[in-house]
N, C-alpha and C positions, 0 to 999 in steps of 0.2 A: 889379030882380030879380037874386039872386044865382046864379051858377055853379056847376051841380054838380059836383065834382071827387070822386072814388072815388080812395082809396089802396089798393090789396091787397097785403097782406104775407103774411107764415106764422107771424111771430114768431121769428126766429133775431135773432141781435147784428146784420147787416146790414141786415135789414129795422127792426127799432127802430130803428137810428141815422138808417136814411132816412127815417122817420116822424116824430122826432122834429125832424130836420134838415129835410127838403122840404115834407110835411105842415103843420109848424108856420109854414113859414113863409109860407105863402098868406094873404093880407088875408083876415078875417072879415069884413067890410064887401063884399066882391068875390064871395068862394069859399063855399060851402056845401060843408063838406070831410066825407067819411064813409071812415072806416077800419072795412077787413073785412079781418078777420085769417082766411084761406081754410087756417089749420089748426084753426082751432075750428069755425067754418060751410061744411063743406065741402062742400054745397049750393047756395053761390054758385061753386062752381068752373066751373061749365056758363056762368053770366051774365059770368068774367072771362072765358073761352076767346073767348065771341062778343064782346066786346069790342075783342078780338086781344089781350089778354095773353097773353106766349110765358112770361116769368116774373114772377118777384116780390124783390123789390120794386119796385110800378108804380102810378104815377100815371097816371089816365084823366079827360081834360077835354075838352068839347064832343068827344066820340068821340075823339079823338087818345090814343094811348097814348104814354106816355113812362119806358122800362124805365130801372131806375135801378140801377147797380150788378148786381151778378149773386149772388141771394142763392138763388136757388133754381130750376129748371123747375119749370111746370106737373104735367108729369107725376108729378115726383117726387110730388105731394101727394095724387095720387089713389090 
């Protein structure tokens, strides 16, 4: 059974490059990887907050978050 890993970003230059860069490179064989871009669905912002995402761009596995770089707050998106 594979791991569900959640990426949230907003879509600026720092979140694509962690996307592209972190995202990409978790085994598909391991990770069941879903990217939500929280400036287009910004209805998932409630489900990253409980999460504990403070920002974005953030990787979320087996509950743990892992903030990656500093592309944005939370706040700012809402």
């Amino acid at each position: 059974m594979k791991t569900q890993a959640r990426f949230y970003h907003a879509g600026c230059p720092v979140c694509i490059s962690a996307e592209q860069t972190v995202a990409g490179a978790l085994d598909p064989a391991r990770f069941d990887v879903e990217v939500v871009h929280l400036g287009q669905s910004t209805q998932r912002l409630v489900e990253a907050e409980a999460a504990g995402v403070q920002s974005v761009p953030a990787l979320v596995i087996d509950q743990q978050v892992f903030h990656i770089n500093h592309g944005a707050d939370l706040s700012a998106l809402k």
